[in-house]
C-alpha positions as CSV (number, residue, x, y, z in Angstrom):
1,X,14.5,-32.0,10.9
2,X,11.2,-30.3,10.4
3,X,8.2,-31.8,12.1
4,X,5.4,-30.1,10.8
5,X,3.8,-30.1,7.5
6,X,4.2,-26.3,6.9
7,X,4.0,-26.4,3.4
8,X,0.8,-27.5,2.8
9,X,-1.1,-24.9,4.5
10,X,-1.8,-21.2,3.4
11,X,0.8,-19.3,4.7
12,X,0.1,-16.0,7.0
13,X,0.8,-13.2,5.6
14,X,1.1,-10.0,7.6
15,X,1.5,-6.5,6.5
16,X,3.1,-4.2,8.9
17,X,2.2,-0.5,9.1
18,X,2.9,2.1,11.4
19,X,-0.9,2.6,10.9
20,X,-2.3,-0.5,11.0
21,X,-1.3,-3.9,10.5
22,X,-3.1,-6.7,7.8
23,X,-3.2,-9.8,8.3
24,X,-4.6,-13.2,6.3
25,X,-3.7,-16.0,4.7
26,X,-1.8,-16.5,0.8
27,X,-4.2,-17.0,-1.6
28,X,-7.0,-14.8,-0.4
29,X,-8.3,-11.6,-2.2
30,X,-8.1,-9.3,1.1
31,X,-7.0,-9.4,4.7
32,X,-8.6,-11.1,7.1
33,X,-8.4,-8.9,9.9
34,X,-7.2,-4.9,9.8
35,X,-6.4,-3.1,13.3
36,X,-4.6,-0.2,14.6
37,X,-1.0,-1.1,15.5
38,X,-1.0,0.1,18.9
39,X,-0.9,-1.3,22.8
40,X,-2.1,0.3,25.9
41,X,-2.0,-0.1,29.6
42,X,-3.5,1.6,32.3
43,X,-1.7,5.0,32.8
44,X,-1.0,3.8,36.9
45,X,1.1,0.9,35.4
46,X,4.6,1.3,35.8
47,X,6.7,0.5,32.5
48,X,8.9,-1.7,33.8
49,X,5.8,-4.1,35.7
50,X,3.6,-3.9,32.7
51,X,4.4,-7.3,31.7
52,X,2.2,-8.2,35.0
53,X,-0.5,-6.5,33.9
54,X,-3.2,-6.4,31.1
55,X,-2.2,-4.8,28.0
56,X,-5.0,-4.3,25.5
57,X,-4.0,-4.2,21.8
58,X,-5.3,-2.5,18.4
59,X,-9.0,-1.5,18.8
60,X,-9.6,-2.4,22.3
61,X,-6.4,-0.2,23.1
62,X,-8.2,2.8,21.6
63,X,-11.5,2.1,23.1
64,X,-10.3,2.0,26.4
65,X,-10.2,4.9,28.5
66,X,-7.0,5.9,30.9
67,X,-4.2,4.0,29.2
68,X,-1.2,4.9,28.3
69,X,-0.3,4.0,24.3
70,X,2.7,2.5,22.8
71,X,3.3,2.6,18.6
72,X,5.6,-0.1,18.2
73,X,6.2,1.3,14.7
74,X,7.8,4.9,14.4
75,X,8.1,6.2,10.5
76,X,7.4,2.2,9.1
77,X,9.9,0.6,11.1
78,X,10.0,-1.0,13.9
79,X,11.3,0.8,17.1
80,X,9.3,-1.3,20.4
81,X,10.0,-4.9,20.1
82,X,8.0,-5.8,22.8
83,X,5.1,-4.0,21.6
84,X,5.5,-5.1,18.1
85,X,5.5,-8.8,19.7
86,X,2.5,-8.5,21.5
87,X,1.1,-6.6,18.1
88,X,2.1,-9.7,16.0
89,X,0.4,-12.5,19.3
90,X,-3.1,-10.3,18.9
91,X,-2.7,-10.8,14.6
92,X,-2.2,-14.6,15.4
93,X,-5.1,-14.9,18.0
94,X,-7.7,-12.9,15.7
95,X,-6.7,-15.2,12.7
96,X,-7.0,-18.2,15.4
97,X,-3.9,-20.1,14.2
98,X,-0.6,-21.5,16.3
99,X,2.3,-19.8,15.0
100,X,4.2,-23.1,14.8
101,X,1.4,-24.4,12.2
102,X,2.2,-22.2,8.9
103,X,4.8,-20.1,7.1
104,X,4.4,-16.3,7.2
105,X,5.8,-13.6,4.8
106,X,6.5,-10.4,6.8
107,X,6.4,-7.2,5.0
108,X,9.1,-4.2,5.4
109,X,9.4,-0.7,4.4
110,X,12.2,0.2,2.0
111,X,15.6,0.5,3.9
112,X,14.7,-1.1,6.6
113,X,17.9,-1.2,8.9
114,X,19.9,-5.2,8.5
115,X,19.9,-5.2,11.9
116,X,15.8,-4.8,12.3
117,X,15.3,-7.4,9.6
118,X,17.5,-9.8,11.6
119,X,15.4,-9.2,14.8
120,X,12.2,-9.7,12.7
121,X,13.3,-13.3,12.0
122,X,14.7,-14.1,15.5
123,X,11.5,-12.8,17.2
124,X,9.2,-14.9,14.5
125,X,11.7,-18.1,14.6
126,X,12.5,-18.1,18.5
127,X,9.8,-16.5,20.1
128,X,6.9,-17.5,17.7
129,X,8.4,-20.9,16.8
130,X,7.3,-20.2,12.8
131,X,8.3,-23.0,10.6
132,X,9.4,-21.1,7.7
133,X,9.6,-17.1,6.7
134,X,10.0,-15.1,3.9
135,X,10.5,-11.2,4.5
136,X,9.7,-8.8,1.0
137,X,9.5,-5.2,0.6
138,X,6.3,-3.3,0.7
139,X,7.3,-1.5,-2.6
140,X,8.1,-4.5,-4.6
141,X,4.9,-6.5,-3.3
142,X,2.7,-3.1,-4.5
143,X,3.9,-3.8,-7.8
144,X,2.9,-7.2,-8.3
145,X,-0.3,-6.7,-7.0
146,X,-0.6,-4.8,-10.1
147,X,1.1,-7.5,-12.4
148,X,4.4,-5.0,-12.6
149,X,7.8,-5.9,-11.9
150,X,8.9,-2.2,-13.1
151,X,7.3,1.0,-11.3
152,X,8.0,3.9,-9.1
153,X,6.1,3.5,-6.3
154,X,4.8,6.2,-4.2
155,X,3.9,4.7,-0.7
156,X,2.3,6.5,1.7
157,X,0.7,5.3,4.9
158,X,0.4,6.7,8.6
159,X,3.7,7.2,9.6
160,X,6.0,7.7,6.8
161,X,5.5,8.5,2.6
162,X,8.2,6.1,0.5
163,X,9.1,6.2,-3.1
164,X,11.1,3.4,-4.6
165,X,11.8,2.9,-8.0
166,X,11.9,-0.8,-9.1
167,X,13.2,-2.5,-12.1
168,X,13.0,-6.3,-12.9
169,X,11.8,-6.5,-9.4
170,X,14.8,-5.3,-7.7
171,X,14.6,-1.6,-5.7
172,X,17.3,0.8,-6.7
173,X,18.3,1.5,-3.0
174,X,20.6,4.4,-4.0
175,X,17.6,6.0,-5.4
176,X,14.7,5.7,-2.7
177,X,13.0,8.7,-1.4
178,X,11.7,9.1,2.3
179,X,9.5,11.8,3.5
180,X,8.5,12.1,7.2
181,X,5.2,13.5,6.0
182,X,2.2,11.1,5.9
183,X,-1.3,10.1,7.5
184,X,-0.5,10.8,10.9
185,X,1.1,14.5,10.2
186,X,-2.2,14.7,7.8
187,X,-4.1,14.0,11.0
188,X,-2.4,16.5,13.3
189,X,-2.5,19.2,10.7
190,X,-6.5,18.8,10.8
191,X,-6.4,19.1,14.7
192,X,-5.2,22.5,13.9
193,X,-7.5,23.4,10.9
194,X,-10.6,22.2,13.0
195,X,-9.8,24.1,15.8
196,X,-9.2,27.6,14.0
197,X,-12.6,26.5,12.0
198,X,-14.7,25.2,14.8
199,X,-13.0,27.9,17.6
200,X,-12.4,24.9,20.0
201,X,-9.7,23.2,21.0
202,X,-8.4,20.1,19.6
203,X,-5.5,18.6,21.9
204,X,-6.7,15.0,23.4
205,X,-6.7,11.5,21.9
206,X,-10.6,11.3,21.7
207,X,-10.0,14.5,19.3
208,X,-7.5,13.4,17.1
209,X,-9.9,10.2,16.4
210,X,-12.4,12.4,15.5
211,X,-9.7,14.4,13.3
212,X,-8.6,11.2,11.9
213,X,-12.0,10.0,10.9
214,X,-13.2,13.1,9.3
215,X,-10.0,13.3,7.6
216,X,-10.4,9.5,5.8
217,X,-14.3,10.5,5.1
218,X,-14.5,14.0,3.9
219,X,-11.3,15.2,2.7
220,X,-10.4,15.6,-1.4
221,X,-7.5,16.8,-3.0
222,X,-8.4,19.4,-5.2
223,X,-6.9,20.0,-9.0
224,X,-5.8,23.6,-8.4
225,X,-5.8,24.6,-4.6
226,X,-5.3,28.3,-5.2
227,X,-8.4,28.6,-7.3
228,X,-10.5,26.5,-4.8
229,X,-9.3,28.7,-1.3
230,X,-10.4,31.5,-3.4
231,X,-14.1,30.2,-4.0
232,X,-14.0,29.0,-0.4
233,X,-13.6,32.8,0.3
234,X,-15.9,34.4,-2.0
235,X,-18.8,31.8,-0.7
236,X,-17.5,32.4,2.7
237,X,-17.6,28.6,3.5
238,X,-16.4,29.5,6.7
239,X,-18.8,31.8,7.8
240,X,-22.1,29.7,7.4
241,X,-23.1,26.2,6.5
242,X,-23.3,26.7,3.0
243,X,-20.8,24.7,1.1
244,X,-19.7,22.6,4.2
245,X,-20.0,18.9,5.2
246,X,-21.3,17.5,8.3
247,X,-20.2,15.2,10.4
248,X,-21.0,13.6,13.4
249,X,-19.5,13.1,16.3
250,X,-19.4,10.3,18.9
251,X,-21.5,12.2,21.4
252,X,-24.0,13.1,18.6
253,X,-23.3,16.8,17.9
254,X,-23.3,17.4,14.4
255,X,-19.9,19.6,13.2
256,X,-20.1,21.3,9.8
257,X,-16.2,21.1,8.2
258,X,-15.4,24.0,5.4
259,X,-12.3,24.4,4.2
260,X,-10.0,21.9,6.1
261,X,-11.4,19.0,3.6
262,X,-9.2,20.7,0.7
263,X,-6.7,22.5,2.8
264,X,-5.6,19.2,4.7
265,X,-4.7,17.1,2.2
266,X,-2.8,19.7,0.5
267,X,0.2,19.5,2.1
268,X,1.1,16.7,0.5
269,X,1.8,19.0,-2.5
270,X,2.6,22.2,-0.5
271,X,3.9,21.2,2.9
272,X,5.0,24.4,3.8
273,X,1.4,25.0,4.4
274,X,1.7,23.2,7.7
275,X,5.5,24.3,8.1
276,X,6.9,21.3,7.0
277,X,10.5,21.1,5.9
278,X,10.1,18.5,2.7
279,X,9.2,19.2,-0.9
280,X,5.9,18.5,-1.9
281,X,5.8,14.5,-3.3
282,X,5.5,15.8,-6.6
283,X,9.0,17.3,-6.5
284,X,10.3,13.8,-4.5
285,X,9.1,12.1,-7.5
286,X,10.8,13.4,-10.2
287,X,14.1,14.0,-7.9
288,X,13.6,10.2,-7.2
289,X,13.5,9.5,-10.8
290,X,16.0,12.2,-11.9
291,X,18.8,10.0,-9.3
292,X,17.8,6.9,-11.6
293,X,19.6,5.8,-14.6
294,X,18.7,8.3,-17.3
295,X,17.3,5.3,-19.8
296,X,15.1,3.9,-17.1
297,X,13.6,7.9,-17.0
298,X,10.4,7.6,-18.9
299,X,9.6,4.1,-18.5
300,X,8.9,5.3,-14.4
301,X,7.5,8.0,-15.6
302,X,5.0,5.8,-16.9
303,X,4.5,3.8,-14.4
304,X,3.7,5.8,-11.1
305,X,1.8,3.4,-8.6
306,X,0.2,4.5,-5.6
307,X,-0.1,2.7,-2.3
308,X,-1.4,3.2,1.2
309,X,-4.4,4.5,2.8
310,X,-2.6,7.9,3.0
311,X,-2.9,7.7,-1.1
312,X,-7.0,7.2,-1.2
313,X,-8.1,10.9,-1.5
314,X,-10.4,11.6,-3.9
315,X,-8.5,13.6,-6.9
316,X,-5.2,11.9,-5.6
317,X,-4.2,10.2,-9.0
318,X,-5.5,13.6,-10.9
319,X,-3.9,16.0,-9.5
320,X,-0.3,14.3,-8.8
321,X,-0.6,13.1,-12.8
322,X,-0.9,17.0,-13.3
323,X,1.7,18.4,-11.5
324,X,4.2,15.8,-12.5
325,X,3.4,15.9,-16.3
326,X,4.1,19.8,-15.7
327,X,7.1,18.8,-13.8
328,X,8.6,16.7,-16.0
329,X,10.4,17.6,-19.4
330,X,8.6,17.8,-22.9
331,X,9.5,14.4,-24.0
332,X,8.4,12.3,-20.7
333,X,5.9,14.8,-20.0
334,X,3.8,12.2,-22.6
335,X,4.6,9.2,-20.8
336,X,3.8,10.3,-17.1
337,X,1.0,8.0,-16.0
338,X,-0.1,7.4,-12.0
339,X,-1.9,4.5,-11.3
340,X,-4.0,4.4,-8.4
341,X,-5.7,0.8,-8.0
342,X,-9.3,1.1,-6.0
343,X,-7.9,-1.8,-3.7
344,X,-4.2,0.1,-3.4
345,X,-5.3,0.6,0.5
346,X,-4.0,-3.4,0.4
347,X,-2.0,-3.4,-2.6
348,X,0.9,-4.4,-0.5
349,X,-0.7,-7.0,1.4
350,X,-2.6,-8.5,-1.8
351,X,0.7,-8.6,-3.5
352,X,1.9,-10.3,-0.5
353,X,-0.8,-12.9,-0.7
354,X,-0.4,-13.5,-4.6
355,X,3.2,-13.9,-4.1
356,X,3.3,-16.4,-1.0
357,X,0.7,-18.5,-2.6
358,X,2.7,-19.3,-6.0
359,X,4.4,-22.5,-7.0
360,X,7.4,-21.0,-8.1
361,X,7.8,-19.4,-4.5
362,X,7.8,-22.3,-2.5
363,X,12.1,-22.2,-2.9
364,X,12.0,-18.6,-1.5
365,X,11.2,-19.6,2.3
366,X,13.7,-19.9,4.8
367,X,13.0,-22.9,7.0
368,X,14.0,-23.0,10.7
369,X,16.7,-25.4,10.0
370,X,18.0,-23.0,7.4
371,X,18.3,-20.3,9.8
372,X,19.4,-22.2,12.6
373,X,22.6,-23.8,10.7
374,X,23.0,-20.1,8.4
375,X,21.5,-17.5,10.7
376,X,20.6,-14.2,9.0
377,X,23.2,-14.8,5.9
378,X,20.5,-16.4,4.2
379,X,17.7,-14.4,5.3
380,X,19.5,-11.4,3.2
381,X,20.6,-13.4,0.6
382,X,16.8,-14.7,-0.2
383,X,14.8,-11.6,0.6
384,X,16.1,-9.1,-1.8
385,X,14.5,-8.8,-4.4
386,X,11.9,-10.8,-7.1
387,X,14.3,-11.3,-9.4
388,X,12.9,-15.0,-9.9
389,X,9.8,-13.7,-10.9
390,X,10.8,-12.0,-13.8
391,X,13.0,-13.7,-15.2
């Protein structure tokens, strides 16, 4: 018998990222709290008696000096469950609610493995005593966000770049894309470019933060890369400060960055720049939609949404519209429209929070007694899809 009154509080709702996780409550326009999904402990701390010792989580992890950093998420799924627990306890203390007191709706990347699903739920019904879950797909909560039930959506956050086709609110598994290439290869590739432009090394944790943050702040996506490395060249950007952007770092030495704002980004389109073995996401989408039935074609086509933080460069939406209305064939080549939400940083966890907060959802949960007499059977059969959205 259930013993708490669940359903009449906001449920959590909490994003997961190989990034960083979101976390709030249903209902609410944004997250709550945002932080890096990593641990720490001190580098002289054995593995195996860590549990003994402090282990500092998200921010504080990356503030503190000497520790040795565990990403409990490799690629968008999960990979450390211990980590990932003591990820989920720190996204429970900063909201400053029990576990036991509200429903939560757990986000997952596209394919996620049964078998991770099913540990989600035992680690949030056993270990966290929730009262009631619901686990969707990041893909299909991006398009809701957005009022759609029917989209390709091209996901891209730190550790892994997803494109899922949806219709009705069911994914086409058959047809979903994965690329290995996303915000955290983005990051690495700008260690490189900062070092060759800067003639310094780039190699230790302090200097891929500062890689990272000059990546989210300075770098653009240009329309036609070729014609912008050749301006860069004939104004020698390189050479002087003329045509560069400064930035400053923790220590306060100011660093002027040329071409690596233009010539990061880019291998998203041309990964081959950075000796990457994946076609550009241009090419994944219209494979992705080529592998879909052909009269769904042009209606995803006309629907490409973007999501992630990995999606936010400036002349993103431009510039992938471009390519893939070039791409595509004469007829569809009309249709092709990417949609790229100012708020599509959240777009997963807002769709998240719309969803959980609805009426009509309040059948979708899976209550601990539900799990405990049916076990994961039901957690598959109620999870798939938002079919009873739209019909």
């Amino acid at each position: 018998m259930e013993t708490t009154m669940w359903d009449e509080e906001p449920a959590v709702v909490l994003d997961n990222g190989s990034g960083n996780i979101k976390c709030g409550f249903a209902g609410e326009e944004i997250p709550r709290c945002v932080f890096p999904s990593v641990t720490g402990v001190p580098m002289n701390t054995r593995r195996s008696s860590s549990s003994s010792q402090r282990v500092y989580v998200g921010d504080e992890a990356l503030q503190e000096k000497g520790l040795r950093y565990f990403y409990p998420m490799e690629h968008g799924i999960v990979s450390d469950w211990d980590q990932m627990e003591r990820v989920w306890r720190h996204a429970y203390e900063q909201l400053r609610v029990p576990p036991e007191r509200q429903a939560v709706l757990l986000t997952e990347a596209p394919l996620n493995p049964i078998i991770n699903r099913e540990k989600m739920a035992e680690t949030l019904f056993e270990s966290f005593g929730v009262p009631a879950l619901h686990v969707q797909i990041q893909a299909v909560l991006t398009l809701y966000s957005s009022g759609r039930t029917d989209g390709l959506v091209l996901d891209s956050g730190d550790g892994v770049t997803h494109l899922v086709p949806v219709f009705e609110g069911q994914t086409m598994p058959q047809s979903v894309r994965r690329l290995e290439l996303a915000g955290r290869d983005l990051t690495e590739w700008m260690m490189e470019l900062l070092s060759d432009e800067l003639d310094r090394p780039f190699t230790t944790s302090a200097d891929r933060e500062v890689a990272r943050r000059v990546k989210e702040s300075l770098c653009y996506i240009s329309l036609s890369f070729e014609e912008e490395l050749q301006a860069a060249e004939e104004e020698g950007i390189n050479e002087d400060a003329k045509g560069k952007e400064p930035f400053t770092l923790p220590d306060g030495e100011v660093i002027h960055v040329g071409r690596a704002r233009f010539c990061c980004p880019e291998i998203l389109f041309n990964p081959a720049l950075a000796e990457k073995p994946y076609d550009g996401i241009q090419h994944a989408v219209i494979n992705c939609v080529n592998s879909c039935p052909i009269d769904l074609r042009r209606q995803l086509l006309g629907s490409v949404v973007l999501s992630g933080g990995n999606t936010m460069f400036k002349g993103m939406q431009q510039r992938l519209q471009s390519e893939l209305a070039a791409l595509a064939n004469k007829r569809a080549a009309e249709d092709v429209r990417v949609v790229a939400a100012s708020e599509r940083k959240f777009s997963v966890w807002i769709g998240a929070a719309i969803l959980a907060s609805l009426t009509s959802f309040a059948s979708e949960w899976i209550t601990r007694t539900e799990y405990a007499e049916q076990g994961a059977a039901v957690l598959h059969k109620r999870c798939d899809s938002l079919s009873f959205v739209s019909k």
